[in-house]
N, CA, C and O atoms as a DFTB+ gen file, in Angstrom:
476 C
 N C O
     1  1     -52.256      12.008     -28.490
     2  2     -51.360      13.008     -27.974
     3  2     -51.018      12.740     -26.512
     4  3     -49.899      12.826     -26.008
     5  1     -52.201      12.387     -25.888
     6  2     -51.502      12.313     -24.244
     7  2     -50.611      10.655     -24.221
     8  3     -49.918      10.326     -23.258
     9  1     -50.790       9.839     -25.354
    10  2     -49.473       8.352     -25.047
    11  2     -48.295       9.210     -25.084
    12  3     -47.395       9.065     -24.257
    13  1     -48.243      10.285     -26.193
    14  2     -46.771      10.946     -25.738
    15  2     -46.357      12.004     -25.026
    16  3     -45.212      12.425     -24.861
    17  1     -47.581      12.475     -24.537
    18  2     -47.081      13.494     -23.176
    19  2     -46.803      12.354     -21.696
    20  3     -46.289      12.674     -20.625
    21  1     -47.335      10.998     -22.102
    22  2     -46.972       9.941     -21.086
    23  2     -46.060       9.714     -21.265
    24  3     -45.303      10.101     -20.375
    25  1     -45.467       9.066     -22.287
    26  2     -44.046       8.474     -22.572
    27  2     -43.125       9.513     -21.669
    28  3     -42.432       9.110     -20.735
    29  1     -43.222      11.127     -22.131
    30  2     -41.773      11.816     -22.068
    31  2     -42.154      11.717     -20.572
    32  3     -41.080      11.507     -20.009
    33  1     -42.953      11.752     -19.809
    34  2     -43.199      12.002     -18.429
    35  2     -42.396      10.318     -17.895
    36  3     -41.231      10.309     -17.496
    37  1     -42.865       9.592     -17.942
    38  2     -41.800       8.232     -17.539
    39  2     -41.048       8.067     -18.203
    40  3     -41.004       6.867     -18.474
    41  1     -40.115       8.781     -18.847
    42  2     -38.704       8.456     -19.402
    43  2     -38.082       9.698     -18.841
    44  3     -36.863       9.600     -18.698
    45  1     -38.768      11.178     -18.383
    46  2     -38.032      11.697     -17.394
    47  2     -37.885      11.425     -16.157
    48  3     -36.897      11.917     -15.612
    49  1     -38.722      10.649     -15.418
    50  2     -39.046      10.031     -14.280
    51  2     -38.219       9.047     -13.994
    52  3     -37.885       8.897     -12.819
    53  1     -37.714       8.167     -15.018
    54  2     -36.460       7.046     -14.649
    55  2     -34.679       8.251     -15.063
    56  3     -33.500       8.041     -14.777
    57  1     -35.194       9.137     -15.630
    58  2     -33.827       9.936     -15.685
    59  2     -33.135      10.507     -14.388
    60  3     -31.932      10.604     -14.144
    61  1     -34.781      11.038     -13.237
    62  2     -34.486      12.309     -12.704
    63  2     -34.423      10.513     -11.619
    64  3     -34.866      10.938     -10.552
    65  1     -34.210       9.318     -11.426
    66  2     -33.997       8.177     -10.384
    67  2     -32.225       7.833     -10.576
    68  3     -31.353       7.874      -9.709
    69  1     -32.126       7.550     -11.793
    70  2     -30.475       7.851     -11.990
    71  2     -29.892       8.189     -11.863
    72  3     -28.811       7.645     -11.642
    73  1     -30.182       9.861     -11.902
    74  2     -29.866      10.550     -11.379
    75  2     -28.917      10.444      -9.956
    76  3     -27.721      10.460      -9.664
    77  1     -30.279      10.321      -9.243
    78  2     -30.377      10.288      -7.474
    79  2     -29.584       8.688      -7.128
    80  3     -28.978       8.274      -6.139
    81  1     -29.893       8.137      -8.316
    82  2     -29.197       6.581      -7.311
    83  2     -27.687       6.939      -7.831
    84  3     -26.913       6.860      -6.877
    85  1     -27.218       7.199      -8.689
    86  2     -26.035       6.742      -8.904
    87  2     -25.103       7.366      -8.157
    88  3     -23.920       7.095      -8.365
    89  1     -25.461       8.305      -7.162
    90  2     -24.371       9.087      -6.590
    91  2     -24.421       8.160      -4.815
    92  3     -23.560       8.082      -3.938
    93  1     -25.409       7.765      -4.875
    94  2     -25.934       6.523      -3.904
    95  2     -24.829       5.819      -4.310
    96  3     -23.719       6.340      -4.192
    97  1     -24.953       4.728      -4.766
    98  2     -24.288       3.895      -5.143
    99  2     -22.903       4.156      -5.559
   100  3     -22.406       3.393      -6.386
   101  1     -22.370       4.918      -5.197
   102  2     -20.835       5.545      -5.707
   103  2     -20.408       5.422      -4.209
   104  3     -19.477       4.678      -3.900
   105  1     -21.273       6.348      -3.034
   106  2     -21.241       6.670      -1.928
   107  2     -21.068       5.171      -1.126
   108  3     -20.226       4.978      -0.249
   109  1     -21.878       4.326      -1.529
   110  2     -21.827       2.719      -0.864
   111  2     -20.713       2.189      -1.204
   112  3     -20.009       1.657      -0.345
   113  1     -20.377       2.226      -2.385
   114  2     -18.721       1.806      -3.178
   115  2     -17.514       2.393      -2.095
   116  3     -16.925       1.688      -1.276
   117  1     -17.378       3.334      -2.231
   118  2     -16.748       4.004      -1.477
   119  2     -16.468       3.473      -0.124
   120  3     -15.310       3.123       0.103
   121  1     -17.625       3.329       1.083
   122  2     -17.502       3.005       2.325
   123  2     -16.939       1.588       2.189
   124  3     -15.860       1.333       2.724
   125  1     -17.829       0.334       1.273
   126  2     -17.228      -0.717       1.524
   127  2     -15.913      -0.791       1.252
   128  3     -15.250      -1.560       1.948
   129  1     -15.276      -0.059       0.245
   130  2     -13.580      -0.257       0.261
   131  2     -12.949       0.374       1.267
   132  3     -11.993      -0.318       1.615
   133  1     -13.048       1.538       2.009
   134  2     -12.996       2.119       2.822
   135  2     -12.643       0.786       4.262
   136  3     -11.676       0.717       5.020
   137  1     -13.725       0.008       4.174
   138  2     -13.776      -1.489       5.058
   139  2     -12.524      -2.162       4.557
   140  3     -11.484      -2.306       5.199
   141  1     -12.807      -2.627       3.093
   142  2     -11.960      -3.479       3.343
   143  2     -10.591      -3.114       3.269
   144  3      -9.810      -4.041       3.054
   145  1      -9.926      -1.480       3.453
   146  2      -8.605      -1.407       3.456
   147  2      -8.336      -1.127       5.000
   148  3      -7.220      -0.922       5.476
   149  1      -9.530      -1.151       5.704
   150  2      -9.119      -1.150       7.018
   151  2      -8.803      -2.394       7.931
   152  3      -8.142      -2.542       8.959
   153  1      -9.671      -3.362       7.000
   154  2      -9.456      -4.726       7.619
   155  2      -8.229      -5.383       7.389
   156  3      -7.805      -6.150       8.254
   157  1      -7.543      -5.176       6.257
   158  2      -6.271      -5.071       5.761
   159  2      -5.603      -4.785       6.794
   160  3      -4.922      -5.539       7.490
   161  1      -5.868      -3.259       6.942
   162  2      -4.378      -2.662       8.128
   163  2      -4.598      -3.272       9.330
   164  3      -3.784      -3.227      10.252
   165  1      -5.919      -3.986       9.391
   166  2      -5.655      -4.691      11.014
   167  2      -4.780      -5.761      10.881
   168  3      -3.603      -5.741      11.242
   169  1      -5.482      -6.904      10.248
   170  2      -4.842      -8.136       9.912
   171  2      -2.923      -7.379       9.484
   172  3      -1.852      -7.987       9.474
   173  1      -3.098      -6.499       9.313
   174  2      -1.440      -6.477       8.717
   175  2      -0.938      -6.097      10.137
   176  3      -0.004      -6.822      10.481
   177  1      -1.324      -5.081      11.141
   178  2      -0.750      -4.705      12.364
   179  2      -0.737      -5.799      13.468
   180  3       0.071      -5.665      14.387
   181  1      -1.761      -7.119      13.445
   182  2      -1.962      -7.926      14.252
   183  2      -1.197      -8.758      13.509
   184  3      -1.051      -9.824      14.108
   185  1      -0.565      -8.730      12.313
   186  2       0.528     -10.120      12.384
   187  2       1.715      -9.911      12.407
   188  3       2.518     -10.745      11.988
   189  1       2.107      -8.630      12.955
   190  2       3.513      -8.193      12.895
   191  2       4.101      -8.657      14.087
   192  3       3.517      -8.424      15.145
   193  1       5.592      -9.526      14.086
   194  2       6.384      -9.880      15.109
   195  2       7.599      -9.370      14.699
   196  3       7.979      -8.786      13.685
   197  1       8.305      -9.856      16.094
   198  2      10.044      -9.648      16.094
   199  2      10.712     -10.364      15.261
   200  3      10.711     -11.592      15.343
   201  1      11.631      -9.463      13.993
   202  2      12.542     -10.370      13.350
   203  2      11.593     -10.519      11.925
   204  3      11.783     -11.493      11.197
   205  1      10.782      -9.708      11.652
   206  2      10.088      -9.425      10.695
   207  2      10.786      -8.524       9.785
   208  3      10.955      -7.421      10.305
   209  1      11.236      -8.622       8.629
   210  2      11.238      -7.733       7.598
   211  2      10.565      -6.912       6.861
   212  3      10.090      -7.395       5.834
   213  1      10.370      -5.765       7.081
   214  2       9.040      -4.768       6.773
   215  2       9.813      -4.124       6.479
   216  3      11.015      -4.105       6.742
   217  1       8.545      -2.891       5.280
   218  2       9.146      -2.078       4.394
   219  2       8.044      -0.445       4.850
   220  3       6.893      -0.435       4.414
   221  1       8.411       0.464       5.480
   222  2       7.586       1.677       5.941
   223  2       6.772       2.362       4.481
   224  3       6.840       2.000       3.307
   225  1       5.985       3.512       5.146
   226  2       5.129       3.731       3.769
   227  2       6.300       4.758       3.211
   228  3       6.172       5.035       2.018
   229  1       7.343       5.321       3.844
   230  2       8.153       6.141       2.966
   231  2       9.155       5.201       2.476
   232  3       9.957       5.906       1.864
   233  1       9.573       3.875       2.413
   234  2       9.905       3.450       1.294
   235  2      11.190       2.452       2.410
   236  3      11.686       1.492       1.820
   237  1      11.516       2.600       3.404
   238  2      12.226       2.450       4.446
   239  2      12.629       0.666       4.444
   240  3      11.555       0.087       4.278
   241  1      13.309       0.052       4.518
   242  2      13.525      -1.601       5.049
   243  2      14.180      -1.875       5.799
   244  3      15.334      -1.496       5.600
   245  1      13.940      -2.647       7.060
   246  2      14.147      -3.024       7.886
   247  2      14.025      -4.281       8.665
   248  3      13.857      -5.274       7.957
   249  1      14.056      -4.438       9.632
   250  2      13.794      -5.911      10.368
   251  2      12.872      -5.004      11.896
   252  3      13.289      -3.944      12.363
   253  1      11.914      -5.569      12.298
   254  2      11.627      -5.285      13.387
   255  2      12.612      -6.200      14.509
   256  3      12.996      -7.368      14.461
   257  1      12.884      -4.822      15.792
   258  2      13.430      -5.531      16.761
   259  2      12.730      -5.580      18.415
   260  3      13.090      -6.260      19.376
   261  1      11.462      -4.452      18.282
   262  2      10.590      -4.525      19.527
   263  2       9.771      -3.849      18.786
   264  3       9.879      -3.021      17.880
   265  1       8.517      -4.614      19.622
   266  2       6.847      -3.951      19.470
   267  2       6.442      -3.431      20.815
   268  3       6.616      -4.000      21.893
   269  1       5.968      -2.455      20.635
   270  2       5.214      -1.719      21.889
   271  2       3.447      -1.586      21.308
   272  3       3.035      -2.188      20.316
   273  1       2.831      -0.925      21.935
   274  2       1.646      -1.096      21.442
   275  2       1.440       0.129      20.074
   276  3       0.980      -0.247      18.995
   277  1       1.705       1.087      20.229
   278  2       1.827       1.856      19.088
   279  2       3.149       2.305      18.507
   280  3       3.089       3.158      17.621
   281  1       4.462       1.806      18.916
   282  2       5.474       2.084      18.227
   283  2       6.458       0.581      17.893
   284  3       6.297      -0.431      18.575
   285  1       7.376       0.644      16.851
   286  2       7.832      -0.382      16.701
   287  2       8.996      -0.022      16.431
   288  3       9.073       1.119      15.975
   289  1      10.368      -0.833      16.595
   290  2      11.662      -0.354      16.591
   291  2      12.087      -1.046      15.862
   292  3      11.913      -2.253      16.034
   293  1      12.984      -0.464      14.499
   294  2      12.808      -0.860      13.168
   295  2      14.584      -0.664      13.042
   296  3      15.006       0.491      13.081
   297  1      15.655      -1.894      12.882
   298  2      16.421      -1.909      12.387
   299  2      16.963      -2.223      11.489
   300  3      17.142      -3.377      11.099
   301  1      17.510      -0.693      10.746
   302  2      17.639      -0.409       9.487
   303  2      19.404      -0.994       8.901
   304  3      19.829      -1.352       7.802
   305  1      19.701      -0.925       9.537
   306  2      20.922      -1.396       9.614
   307  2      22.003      -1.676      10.874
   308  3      21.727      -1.155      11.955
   309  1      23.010      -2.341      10.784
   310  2      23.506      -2.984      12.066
   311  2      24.233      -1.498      13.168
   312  3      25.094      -0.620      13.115
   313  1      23.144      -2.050      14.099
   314  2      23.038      -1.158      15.421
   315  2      22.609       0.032      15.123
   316  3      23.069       0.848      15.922
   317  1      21.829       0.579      14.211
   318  2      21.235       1.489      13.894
   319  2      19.369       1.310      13.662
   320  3      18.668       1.027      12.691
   321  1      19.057       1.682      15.266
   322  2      17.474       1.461      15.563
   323  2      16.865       2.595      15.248
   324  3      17.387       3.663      15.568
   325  1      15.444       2.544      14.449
   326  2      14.715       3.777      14.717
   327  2      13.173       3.479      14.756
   328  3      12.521       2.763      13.995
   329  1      12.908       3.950      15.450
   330  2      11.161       3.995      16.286
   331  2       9.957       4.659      15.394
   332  3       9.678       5.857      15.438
   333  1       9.428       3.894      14.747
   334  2       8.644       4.501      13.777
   335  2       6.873       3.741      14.508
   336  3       6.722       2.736      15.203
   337  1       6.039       4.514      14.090
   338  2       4.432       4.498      14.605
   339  2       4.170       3.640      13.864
   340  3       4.432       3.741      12.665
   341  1       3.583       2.571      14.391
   342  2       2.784       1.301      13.709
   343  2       2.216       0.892      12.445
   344  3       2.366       0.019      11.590
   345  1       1.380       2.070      12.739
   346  2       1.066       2.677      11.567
   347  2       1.550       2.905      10.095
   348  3       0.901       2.740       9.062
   349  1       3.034       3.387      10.268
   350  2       3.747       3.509       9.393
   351  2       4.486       2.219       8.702
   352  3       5.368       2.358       7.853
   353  1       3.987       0.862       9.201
   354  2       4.491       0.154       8.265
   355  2       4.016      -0.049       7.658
   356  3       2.938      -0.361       8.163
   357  1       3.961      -0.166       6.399
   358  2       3.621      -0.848       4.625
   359  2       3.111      -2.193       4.754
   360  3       1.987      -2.496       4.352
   361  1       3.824      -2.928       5.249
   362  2       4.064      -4.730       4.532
   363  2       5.007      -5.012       4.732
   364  3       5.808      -4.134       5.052
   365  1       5.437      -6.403       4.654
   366  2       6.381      -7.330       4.481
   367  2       7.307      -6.772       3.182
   368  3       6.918      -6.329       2.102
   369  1       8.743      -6.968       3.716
   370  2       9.652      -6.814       2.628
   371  2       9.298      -7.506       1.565
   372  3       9.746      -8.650       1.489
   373  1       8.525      -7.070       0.616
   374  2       8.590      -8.241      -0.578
   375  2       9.993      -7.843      -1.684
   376  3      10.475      -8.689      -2.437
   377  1      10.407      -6.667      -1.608
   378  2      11.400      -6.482      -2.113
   379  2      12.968      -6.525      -1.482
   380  3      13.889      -5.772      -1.800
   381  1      12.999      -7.486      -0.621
   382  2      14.422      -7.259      -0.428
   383  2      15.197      -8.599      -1.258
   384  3      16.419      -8.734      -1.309
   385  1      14.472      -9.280      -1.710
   386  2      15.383     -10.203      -2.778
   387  2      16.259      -9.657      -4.075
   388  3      17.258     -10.127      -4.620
   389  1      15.527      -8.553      -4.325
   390  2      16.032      -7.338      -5.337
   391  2      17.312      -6.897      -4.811
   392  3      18.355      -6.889      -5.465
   393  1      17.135      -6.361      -3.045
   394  2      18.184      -5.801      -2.951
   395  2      19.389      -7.065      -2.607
   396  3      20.539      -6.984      -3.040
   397  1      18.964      -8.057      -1.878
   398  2      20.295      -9.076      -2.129
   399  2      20.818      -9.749      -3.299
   400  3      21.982     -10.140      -3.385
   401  1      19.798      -9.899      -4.342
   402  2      20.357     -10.090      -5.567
   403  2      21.198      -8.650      -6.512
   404  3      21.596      -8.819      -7.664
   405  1      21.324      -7.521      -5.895
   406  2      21.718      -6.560      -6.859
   407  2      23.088      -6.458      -5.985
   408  3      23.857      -5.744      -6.627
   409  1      23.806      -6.970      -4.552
   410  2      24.641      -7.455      -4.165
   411  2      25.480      -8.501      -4.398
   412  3      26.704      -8.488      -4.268
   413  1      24.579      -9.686      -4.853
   414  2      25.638     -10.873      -5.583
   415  2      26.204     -10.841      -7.126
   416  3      26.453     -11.785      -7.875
   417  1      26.305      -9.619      -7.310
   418  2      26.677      -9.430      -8.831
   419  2      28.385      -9.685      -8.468
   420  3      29.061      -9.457      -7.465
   421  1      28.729     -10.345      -9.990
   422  2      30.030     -10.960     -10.009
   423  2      31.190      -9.348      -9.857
   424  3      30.876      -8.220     -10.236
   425  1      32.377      -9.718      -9.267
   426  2      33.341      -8.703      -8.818
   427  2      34.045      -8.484     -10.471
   428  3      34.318      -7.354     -10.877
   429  1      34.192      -9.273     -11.006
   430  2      35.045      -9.387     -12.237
   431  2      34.441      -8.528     -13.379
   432  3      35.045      -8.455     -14.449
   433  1      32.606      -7.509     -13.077
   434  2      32.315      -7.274     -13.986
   435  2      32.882      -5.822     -13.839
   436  3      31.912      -5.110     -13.579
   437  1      34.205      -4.945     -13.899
   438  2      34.414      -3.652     -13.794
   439  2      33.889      -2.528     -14.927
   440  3      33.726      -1.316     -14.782
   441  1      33.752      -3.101     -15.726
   442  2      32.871      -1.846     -17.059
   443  2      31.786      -1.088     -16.632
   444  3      31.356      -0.110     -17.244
   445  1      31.441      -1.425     -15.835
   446  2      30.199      -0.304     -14.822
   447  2      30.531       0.520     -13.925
   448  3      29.724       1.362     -13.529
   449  1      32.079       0.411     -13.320
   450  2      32.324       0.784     -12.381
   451  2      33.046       2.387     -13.026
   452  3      33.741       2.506     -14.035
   453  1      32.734       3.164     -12.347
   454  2      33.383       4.327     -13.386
   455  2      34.596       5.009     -12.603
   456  3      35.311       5.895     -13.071
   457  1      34.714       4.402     -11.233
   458  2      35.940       4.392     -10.560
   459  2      37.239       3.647     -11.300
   460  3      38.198       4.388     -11.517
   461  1      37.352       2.327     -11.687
   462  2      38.153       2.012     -12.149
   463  2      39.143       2.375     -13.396
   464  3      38.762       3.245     -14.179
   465  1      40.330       1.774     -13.594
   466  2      41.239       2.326     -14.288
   467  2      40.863       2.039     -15.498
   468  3      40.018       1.183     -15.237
   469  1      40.873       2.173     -17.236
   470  2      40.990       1.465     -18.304
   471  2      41.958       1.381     -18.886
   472  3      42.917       2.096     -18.596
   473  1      41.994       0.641     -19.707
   474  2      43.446       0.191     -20.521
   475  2      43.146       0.508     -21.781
   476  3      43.968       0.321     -22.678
């Protein structure tokens, strides 16, 4: 009788450790990504120059045209500057090939255009 008042006693004993570690170990998970998305935003803020194509976290594309230490002046279109916090950039345009390829579409294709006349 007492091998199985032993057993249930060390099989609650590794329950009530599982318990306690796994919220441990969630908590450690946590901080190290925590690291590495910060090391990210450095390396991403320390390689930003002039004449860079960046995309803001609200969705924004632009070219950088001056860096200051916490603001950067972001032109969005010709002669139209705006000063957004460092912070706020995303990344590198990886999408602006999308938007120059959705520009070279042929002139001759008018069936989309819902301005035009039909016959």
């Amino acid at each position: 009788m007492s091998s199985v008042f032993a057993a249930a006693t060390t099989n609650s004993g590794s329950s009530s450790l599982l318990i306690f570690a796994l919220p441990v170990l969630l908590i450690g998970w946590m901080f190290i990504t925590q690291r590495r998305r910060q090391k990210a935003a450095q390396s991403l803020q320390s390689s930003l120059a002039v004449g860079d194509e960046i995309t803001t976290t609200s969705g924004l594309f632009g070219t950088i045209t001056a860096l200051e230490d916490k603001v950067a002046t972001v032109e969005v279109s010709p002669g139209v500057n705006l000063r957004f916090d460092r912070r706020a950039i995303a990344g590198p345009a990886a999408a602006s090939t999308s938007r120059t390829s959705a520009s070279s579409t042929s002139d001759t294709d008018t069936s989309s255009d819902p301005t035009s006349p039909t016959d």
